[in-house]
C-alpha positions as a Python dict, from the first residue, in 0.01 Angstrom:
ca = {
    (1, 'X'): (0, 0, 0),
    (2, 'X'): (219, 58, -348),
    (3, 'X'): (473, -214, -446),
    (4, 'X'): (681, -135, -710),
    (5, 'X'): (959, -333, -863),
    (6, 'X'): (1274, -263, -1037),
    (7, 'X'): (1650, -397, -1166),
    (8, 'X'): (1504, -694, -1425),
    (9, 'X'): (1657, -713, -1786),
    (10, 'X'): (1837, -912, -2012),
    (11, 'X'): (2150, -1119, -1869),
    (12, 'X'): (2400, -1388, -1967),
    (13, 'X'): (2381, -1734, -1850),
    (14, 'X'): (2639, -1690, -1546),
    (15, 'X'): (2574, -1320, -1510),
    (16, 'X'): (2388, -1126, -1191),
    (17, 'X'): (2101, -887, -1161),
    (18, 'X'): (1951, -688, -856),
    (19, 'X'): (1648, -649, -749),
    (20, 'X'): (1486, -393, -615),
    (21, 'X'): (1107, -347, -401),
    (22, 'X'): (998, -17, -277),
    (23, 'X'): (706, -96, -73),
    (24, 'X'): (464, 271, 46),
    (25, 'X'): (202, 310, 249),
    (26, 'X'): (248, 88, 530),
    (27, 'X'): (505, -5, 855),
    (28, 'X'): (730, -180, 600),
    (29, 'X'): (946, -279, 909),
    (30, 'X'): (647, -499, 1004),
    (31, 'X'): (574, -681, 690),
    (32, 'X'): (696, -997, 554),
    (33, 'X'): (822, -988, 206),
    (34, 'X'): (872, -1193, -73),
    (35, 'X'): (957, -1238, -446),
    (36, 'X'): (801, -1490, -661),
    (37, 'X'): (841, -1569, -1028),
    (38, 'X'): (600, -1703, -1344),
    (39, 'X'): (808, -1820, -1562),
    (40, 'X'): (675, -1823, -1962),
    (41, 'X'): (354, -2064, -1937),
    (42, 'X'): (388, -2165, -1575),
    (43, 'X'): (234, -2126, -1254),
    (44, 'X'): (365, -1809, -1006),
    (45, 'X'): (653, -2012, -783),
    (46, 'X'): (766, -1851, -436),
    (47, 'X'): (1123, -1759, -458),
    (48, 'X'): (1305, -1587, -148),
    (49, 'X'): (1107, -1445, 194),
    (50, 'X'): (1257, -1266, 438),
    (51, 'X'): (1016, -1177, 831),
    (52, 'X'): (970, -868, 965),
    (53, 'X'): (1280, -1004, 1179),
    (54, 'X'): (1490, -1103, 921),
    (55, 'X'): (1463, -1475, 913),
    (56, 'X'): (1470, -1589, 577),
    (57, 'X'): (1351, -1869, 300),
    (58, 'X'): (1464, -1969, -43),
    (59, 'X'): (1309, -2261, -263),
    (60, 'X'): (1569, -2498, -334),
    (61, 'X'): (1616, -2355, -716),
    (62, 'X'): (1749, -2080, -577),
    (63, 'X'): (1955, -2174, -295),
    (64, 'X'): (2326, -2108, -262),
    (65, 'X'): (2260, -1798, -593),
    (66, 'X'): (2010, -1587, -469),
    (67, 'X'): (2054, -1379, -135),
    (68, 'X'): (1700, -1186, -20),
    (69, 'X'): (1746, -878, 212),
    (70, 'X'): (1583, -586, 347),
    (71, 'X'): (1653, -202, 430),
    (72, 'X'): (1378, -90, 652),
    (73, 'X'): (1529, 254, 638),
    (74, 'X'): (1465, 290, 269),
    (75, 'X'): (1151, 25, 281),
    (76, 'X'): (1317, -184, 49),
    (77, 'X'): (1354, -513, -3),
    (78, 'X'): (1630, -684, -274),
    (79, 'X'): (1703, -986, -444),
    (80, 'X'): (2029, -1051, -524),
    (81, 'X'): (2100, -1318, -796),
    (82, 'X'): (2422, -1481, -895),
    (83, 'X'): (2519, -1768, -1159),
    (84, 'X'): (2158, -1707, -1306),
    (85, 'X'): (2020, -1969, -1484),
    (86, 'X'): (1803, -2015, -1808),
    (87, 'X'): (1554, -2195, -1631),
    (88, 'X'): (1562, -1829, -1396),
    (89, 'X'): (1397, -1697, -1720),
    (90, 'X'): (1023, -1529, -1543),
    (91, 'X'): (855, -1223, -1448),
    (92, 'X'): (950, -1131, -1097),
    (93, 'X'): (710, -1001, -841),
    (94, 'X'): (728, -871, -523),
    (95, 'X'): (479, -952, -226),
    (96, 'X'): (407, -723, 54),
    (97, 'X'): (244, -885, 351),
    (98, 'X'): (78, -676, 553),
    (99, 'X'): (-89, -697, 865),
    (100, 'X'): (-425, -542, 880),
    (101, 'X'): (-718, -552, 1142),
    (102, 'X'): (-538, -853, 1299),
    (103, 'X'): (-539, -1058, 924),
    (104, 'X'): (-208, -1013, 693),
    (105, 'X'): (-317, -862, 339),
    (106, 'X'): (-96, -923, 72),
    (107, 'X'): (-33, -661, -192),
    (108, 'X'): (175, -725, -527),
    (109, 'X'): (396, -495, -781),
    (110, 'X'): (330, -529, -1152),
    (111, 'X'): (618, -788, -1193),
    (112, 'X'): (986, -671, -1370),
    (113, 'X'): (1086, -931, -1670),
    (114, 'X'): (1377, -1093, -1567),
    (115, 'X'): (1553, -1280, -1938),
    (116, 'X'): (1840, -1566, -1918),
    (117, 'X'): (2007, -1590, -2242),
    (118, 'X'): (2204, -1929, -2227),
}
């Protein structure tokens, strides 16, 4: 399974950014996905899921700025983010969870730098 990221870069304090997570090799349709951020000299933090049925989940941070969705047709999964914050400031990564041999195996993309400038 390949997970590859795109869309981070350097915004304004108020500004938006997309991103983007191709996700190969599997039924993406049937995985759960996720982003989750490190900011500079902190611990990874989960940010947005969304099921394999669309339900989704946002840490509190986030709520009400960042919307997470998913095309199955182009096995991609985006996170939208709005009024972006300083404190937003991390390398994104996107989680693939797959289910394997009846256990869910998650695989990661290299992270995309997402910078706040305030």
């Amino acid at each position: 399974v390949k997970v590859v990221e795109s869309g981070g870069g350097l915004v304004q304090a108020g500004g938006s950014l997309r991103l983007s997570c191709a996700a190969s090799g599997s039924s993406f349709s049937d995985n759960n996905m996720a982003w989750y951020r490190q900011p500079p000299g902190k611990q990874r933090e989960s940010v947005a899921a969304i099921s394999s049925g669309g339900s989704t989940f946002y840490a509190d941070s986030v709520k009400g700025r960042f919307t997470i969705s998913r095309d199955n047709a182009r096995n991609t999964v985006y996170l939208q983010m709005n009024n972006l914050k300083a404190e937003d400031t991390a390398v994104y990564y996107c989680n693939a969870a797959v289910r394997l041999l009846g256990s869910n195996v998650n695989f990661w993309g290299q992270g995309t730098q997402v910078t706040v400038s305030s």
